[in-house]
N, C-alpha and C positions, 0 to 999 in steps of 0.2 A: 182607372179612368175617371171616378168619382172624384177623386183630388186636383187631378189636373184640371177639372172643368169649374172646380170651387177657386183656385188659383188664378185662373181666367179671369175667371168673372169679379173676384178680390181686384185683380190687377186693371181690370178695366172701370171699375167703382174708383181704384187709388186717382187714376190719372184723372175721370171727371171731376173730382172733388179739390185733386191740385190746381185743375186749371179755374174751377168756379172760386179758391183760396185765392191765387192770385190774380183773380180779375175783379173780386169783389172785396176782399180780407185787407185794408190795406192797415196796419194797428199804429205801425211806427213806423219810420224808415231805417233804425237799426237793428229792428224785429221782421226776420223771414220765416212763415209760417210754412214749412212743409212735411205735409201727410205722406209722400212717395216711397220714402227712406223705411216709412215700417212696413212695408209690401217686403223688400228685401230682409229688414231683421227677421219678419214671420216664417221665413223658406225656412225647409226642414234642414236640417245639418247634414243631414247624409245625401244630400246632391252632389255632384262634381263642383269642382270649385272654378274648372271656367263656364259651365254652364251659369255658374252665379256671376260670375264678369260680366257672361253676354245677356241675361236678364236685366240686371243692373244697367249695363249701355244703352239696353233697347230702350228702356222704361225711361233711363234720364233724358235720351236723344228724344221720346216724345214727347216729354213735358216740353224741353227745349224748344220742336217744334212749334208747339201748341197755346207756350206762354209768351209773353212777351220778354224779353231780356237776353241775353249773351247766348249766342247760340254755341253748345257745349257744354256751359258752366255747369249745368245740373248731372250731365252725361258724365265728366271727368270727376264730379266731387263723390257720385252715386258709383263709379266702378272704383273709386279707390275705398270708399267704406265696404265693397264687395269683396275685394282685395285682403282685407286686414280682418274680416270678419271671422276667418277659420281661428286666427290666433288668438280673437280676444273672445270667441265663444271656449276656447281650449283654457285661457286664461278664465273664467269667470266662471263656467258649466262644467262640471265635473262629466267627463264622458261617460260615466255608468247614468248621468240622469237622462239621457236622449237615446242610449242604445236600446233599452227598450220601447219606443218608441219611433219606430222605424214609419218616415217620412210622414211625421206628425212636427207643424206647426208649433215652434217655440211662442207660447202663449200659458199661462197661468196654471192651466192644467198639467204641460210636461213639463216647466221649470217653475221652483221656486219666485215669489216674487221680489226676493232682496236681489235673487242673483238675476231676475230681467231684468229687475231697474238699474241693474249696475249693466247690465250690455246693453240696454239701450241707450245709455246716458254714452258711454264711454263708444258704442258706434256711431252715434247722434254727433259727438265730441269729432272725428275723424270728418265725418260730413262736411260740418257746418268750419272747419277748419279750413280745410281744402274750399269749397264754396265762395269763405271770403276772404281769401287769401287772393283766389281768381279773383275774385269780381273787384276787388280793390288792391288793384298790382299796381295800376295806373297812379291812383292817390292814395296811398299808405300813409297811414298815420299810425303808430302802434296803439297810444289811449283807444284810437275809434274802432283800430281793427278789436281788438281783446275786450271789448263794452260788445261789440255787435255779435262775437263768439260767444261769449258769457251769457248773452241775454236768448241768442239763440237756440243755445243748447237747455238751457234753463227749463226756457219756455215749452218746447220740442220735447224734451223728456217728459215732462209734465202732460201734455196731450198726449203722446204715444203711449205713457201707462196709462192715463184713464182711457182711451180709444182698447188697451188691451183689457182691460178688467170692465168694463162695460159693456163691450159689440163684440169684439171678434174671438173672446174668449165662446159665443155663444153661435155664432155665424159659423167658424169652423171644425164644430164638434162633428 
């Protein structure tokens, strides 16, 4: 019950901070700051994998709510990175590194950090593809769309490793 109320409380900290991100953070307008997507990478591996759909849904549907912009857009980009998450933690995490660690938070302590910065980058990479692939269906431009994926994934993996080796490597022990 200890976990689930630290998860809670993680998960109600991600959404205040997205929504203070985009109502205050504005860097670029090719640069989308968000912190929601490592709420999802942090879940333990041994959850079910639609209970990681329907967290994923809940969590994107309320930034959506709560932000301004495309209502869905977060919701559809956040349950398809939940989607592909089993394969490319299979692809990246050797399963003997998390089976001892049973419903313990991929953060620095149960994985390697060559191999979280490659699953953050590379689920961060699925995100931010889907994200603005949506948001710019309307005006497609390929330069703009692959400059705004590059920079966001860039930037995103960058915060989400030092936000893991700073905070929440120390918050969820």
């Amino acid at each position: 019950m200890n976990n689930i109320l630290k998860y809670i409380t993680l998960g109600a900290i991600v959404i205040v901070c997205q929504i203070l991100v985009s109502e205050y953070v504005n860097i670029w307008a090719v640069l989308y700051v968000a912190v929601f997507p490592q709420f999802i990478i942090l879940l333990p591996p041994t959850i079910n994998r639609s209970v990681y759909l329907l967290i994923a849904f809940a969590l994107g549907l309320s930034i959506d709510l709560f932000a301004d912009g495309v209502l869905g857009l977060n919701a559809a980009a956040l349950t398809a990175m939940a989607y592909v998450r089993p394969a490319i933690l299979k692809f990246t995490v050797p399963k003997t590194s998390f089976e001892s660690y049973d419903n313990q938070p991929l953060i620095p302590r149960t994985v390697e950090l060559p191999k979280l910065a490659l699953l953050n980058t590379l689920l961060l990479a699925v995100f931010f593809t889907v994200y603005v692939l949506l948001d710019s269906a309307v005006s497609f431009s390929a330069g703009y769309t692959l400059l705004k994926i590059v920079l966001c994934v860039a930037a995103n993996s960058a915060i989400t490793f030092a936000c893991n080796i700073v905070l929440l490597d120390k918050i969820l022990r």
